[in-house]
C-alpha positions as CSV (number, residue, x, y, z in Angstrom):
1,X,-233.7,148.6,117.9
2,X,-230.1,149.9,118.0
3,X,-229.9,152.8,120.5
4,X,-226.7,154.4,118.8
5,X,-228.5,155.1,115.8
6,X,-231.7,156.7,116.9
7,X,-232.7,159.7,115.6
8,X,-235.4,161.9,117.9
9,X,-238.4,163.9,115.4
10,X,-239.1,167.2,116.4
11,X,-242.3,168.9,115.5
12,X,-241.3,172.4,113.4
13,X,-245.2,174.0,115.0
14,X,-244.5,173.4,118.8
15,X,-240.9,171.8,119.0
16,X,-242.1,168.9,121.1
17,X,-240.1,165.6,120.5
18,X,-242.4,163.1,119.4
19,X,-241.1,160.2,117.7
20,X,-237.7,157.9,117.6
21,X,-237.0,156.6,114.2
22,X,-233.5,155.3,112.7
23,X,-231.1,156.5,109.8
24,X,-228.6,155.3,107.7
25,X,-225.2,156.6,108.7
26,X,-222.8,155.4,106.2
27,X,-225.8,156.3,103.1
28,X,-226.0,160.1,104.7
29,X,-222.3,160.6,105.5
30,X,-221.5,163.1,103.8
31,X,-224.7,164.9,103.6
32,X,-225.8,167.6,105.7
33,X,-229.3,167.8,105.3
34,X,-231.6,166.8,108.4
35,X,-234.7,164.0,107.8
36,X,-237.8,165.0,107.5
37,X,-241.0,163.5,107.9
38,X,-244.8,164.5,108.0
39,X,-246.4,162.8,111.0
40,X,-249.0,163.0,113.3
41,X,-248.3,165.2,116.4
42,X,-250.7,164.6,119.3
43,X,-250.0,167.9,120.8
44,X,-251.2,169.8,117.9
45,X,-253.9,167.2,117.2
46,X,-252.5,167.5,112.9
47,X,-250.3,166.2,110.6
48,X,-247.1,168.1,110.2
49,X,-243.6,168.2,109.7
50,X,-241.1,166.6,111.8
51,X,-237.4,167.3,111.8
52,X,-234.4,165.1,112.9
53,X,-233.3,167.1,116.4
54,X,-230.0,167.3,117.8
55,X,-228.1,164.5,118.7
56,X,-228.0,163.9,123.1
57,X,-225.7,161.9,124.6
């Protein structure tokens, strides 16, 4: 996998980064909105939603 383009998924309940996934750049250019997923967060032990973080460099 492409490091450039990784994306880290922050759980919204206890803000613990989670999960690496990929996004499209050039499809969500000139969108603003952040991705957001429902997955499984081992520190809460539940499903719930995770949101694209900020970008680190």
């Amino acid at each position: 996998m492409s490091q450039d383009n990784l994306i880290k998924m922050r759980c919204t309940e206890c803000n613990d980064g989670n999960y690496f996934t990929r996004k499209n750049m050039a499809k969500a250019k000139g969108e603003s909105t952040k991705l957001e997923l429902k997955k499984h967060c081992p520190r809460c032990n539940a499903h719930t939603l995770h949101r694209e973080g900020k970008k680190s460099k």
